[in-house]
C-alpha positions as CSV (number, residue, x, y, z in Angstrom):
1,X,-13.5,-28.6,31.3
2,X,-13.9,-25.1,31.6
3,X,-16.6,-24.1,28.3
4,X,-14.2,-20.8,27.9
5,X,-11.3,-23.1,27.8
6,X,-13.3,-26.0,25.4
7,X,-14.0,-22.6,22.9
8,X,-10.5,-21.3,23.1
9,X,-8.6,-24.8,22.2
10,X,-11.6,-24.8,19.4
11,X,-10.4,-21.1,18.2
12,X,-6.7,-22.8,18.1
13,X,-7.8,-25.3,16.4
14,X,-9.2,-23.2,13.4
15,X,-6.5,-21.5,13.1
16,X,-4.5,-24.3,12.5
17,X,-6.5,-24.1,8.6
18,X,-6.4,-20.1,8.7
19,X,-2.4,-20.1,9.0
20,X,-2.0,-22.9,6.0
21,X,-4.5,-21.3,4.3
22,X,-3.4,-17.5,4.8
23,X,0.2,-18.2,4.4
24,X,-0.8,-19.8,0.6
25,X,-2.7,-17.1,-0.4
26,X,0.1,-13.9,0.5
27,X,2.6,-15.9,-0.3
28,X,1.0,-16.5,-3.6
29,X,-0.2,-12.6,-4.1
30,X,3.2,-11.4,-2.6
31,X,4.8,-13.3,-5.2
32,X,2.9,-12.7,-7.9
33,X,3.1,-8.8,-6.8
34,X,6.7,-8.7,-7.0
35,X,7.2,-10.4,-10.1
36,X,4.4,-8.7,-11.9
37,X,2.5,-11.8,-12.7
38,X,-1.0,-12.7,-12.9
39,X,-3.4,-10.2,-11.5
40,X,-1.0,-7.8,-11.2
41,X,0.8,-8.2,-14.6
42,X,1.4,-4.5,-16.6
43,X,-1.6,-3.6,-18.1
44,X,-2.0,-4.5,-22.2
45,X,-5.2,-3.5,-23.3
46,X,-7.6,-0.4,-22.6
47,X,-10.9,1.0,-23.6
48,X,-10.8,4.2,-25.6
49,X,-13.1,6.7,-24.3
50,X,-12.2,9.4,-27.1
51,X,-9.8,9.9,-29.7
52,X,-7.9,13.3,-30.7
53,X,-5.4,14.7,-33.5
54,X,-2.2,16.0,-32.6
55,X,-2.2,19.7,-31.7
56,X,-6.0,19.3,-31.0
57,X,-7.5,20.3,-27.5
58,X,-10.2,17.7,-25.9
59,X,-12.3,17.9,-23.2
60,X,-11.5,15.4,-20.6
61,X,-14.9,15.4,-19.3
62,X,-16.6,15.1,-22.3
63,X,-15.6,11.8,-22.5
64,X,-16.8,10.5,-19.4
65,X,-12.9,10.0,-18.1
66,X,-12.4,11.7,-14.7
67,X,-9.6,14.3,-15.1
68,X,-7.3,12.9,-12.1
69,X,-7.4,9.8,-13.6
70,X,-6.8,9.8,-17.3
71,X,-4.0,7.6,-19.5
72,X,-3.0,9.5,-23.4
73,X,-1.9,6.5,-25.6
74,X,-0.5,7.5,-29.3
75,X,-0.5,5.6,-32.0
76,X,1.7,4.0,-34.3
77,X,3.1,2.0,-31.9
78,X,6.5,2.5,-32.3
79,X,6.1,6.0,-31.2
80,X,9.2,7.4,-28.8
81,X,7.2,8.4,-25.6
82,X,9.9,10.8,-24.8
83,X,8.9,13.1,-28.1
84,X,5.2,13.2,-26.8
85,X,4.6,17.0,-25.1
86,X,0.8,17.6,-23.6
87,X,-0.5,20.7,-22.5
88,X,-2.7,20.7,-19.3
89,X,-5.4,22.9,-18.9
90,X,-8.2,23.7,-15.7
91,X,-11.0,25.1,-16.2
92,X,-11.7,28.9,-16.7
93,X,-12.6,29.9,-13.2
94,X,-14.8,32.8,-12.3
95,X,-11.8,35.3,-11.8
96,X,-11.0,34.3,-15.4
97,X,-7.3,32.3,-14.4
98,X,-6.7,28.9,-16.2
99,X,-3.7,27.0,-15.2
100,X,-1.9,25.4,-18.1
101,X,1.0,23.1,-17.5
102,X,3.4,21.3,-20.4
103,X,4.5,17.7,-19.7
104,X,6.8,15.7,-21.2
105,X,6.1,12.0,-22.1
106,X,7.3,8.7,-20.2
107,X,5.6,5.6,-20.7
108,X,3.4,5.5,-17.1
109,X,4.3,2.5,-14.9
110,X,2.1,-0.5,-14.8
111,X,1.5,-0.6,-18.6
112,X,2.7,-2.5,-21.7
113,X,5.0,-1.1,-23.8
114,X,2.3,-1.6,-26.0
115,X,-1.6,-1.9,-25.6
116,X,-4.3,-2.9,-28.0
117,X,-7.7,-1.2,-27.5
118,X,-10.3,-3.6,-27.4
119,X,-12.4,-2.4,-29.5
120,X,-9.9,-1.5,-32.6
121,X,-7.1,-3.6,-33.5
122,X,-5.2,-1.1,-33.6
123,X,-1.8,-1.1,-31.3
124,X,-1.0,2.1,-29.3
125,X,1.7,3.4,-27.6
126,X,1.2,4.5,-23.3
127,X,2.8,8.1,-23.0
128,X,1.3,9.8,-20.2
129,X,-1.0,9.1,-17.1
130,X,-2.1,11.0,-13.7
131,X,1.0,10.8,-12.4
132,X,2.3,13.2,-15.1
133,X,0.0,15.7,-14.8
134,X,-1.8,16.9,-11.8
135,X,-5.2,16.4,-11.5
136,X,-7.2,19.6,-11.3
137,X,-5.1,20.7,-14.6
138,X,-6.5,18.0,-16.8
139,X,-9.9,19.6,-17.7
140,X,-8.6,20.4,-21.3
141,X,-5.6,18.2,-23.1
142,X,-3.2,18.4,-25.9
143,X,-0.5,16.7,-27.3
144,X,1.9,16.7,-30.5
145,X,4.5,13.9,-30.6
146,X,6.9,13.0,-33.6
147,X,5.4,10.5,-36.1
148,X,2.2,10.4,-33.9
149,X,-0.6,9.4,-36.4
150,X,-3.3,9.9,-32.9
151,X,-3.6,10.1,-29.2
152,X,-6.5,8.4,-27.6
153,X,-7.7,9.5,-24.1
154,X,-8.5,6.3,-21.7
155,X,-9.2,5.5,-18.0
156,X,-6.2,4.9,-15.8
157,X,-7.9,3.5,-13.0
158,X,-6.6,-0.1,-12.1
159,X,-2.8,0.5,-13.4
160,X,-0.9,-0.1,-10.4
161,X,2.7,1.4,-9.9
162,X,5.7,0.1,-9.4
163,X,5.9,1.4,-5.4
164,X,2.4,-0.3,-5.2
165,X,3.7,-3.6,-6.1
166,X,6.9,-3.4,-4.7
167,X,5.5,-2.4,-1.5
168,X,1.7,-4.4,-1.3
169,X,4.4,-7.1,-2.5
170,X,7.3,-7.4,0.7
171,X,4.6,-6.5,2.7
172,X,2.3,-9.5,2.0
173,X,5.4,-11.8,1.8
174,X,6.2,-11.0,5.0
175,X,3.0,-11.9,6.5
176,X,3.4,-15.4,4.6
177,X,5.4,-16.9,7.6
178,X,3.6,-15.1,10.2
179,X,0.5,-16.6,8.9
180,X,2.6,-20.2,8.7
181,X,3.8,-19.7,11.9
182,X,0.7,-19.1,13.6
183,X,-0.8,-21.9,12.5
184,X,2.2,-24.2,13.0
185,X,1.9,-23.4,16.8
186,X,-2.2,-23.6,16.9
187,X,-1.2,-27.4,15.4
188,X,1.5,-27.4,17.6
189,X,-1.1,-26.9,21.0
190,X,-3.7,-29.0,19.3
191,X,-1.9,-32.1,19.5
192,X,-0.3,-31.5,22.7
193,X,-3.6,-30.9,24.5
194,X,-5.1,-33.9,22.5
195,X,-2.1,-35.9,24.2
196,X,-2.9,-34.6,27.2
197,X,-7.1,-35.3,27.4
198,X,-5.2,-39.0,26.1
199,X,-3.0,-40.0,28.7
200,X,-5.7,-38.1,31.8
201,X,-8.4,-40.7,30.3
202,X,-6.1,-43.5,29.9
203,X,-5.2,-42.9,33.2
204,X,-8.7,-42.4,34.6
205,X,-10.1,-45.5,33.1
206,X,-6.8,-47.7,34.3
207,X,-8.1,-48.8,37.7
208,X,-11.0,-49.9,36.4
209,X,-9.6,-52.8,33.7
């Protein structure tokens, strides 16, 4: 046999474990995306990075968060998100303009209604994140919110939204029976070429019984 031909039916072959194998893992992940399971479940805990009064300004790079990619939890928990206003500031640039911007609360999408910091037992309430406030307006912060006892500035980097899932998820599950089919027909060819080198060296040997 041709030794192109021997490593092709060998590539088939392999792929007979890469489809089963492939279509349990996207099927799993695409699952597990859509339902918010697992990896990809909403987001309950957080490291503070700094923690402010109402009314008080912070500096979002004093405390080592990157400005496009900040999340402002308040605390008690049972804090109404929608009360919560923050004021975005940039920096003072050398013309002497600051942009300032005033958003309204929402609890961000991929978190808990409620999160514990884990390093204060603490629980907090999520009531802003990037997506509220655009990025190069988030050198200063501050917010006022009824009943809010604190806000406490963290990291938003991993919380996934909900057109992240929804989309990462449908896409993944429909790879799951491209994967299964692919290696349903490698199996498929596998056994039909086995048949085949069979019956040519049952035939070859026949004269000879």
């Amino acid at each position: 046999m041709n030794p192109l031909v021997q490593r092709f039916r060998a590539v088939v072959a392999m792929w007979i474990f890469v489809g089963s194998g492939g279509f349990l893992l996207t099927g799993f992940l695409g699952l597990a995306l859509l339902t918010q399971t697992g990896p990809f479940a909403a987001a309950s805990t957080f490291s503070a990075a700094a923690e402010f009064a109402p009314g008080a300004e912070i500096k979002v790079r004093d405390t080592g968060v990157r400005p496009g990619n900040i999340l402002i939890l308040a605390t008690p928990a049972d804090v109404d998100p929608a009360t919560v206003r923050c004021t975005a500031k940039s920096r003072v640039y050398s013309t002497g303009e600051q942009r300032s911007r005033e958003v309204a609360g929402a609890r961000p999408e991929g978190t808990a209604a409620v999160m514990r910091d884990s390093g204060d037992p603490r629980l907090f309430t999520p009531v802003l994140a990037t997506e509220g406030i655009t990025w190069m307006d988030t050198d200063f912060v501050s917010c006022t919110g009824d009943g809010v006892e604190a806000f406490t500035l963290a990291s938003a980097k991993g919380l996934q939204s909900d057109r992240f899932r929804l989309g990462a998820g449908l896409l993944l599950m429909l790879l799951a029976p491209v994967f299964a089919g692919l290696g349903g027909l490698a199996l498929y060819l596998t056994r039909k070429w086995n048949r085949e080198a069979a019956l040519r060296g049952a035939s070859t040997s026949w004269p000879y019984r």
